[in-house]
N, C-alpha and C positions, 0 to 999 in steps of 0.2 A: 474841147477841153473837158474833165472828167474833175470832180471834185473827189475830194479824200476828207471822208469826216472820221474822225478819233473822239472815241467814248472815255473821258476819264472824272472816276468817280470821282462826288466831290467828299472831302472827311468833315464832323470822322464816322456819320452813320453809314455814309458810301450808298444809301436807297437813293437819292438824288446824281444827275450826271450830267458834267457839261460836253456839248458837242462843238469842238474846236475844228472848223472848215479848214482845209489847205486845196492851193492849189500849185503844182507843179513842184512838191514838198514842203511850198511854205504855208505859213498860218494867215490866213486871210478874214478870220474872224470867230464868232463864235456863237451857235445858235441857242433857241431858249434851252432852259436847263431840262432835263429828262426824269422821267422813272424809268424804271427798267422794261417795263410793259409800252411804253411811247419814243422809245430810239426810233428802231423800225420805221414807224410813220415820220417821225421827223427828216430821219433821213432821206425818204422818198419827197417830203414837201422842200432840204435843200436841194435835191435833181432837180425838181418840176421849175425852181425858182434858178437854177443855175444862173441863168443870162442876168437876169435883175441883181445876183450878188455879184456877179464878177465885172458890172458896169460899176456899181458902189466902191468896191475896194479899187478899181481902175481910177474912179475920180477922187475920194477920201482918204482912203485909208484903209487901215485893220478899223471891223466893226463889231457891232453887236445886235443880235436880233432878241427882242423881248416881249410878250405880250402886253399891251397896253388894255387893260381892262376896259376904260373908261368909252376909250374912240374904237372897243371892239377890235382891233387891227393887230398887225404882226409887225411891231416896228424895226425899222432898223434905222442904229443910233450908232455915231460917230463922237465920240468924245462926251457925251451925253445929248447930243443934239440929232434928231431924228434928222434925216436923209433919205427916207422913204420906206418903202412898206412890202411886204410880200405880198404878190397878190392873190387873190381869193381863191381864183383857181389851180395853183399852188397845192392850199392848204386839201390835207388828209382828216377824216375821220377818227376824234381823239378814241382813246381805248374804251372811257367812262360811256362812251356813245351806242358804242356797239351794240 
């Protein structure tokens, strides 16, 4: 199964962008918010984590992915309640890193 992520600005600077997941054309969730320069990798870190989101929204729901500064992590939160996390080797190399 193949995910479909949709870039849509957010207003009204539009430099910010959510990445709303579908799969099989529906919306299955929605990952952290982007610059224009960090789509790209994000979208490579929803491939890498496919199986972990589509187990989430299989048992929960539509979700939400957000960085949690505090526990370092990539959560992913169901109504506001985390449900589990992306894992490490997932994540891509932020652009400020490079």
């Amino acid at each position: 199964m193949t995910l479909f992520v949709r870039v849509e600005p957010i207003k009204p600077t539009g430099k910010r962008n959510r990445l709303v997941i579908y799969s099989n054309g529906i919306p299955i969730g929605e990952y952290e918010t982007s610059q224009q320069a960090d789509i790209d990798r994000k979208i490579e870190e929803i491939n890498a984590a496919e199986t972990t989101l589509l187990s989430i929204y299989e048992k929960y729901g539509e979700f939400c992915v957000r960085w949690d500064g505090k526990a370092r992590k990539k959560s992913i939160r169901v109504k506001g309640i985390e449900v589990g996390s992306i894992p490490k080797a997932a994540w891509r190399t932020p652009s400020w890193q490079k």
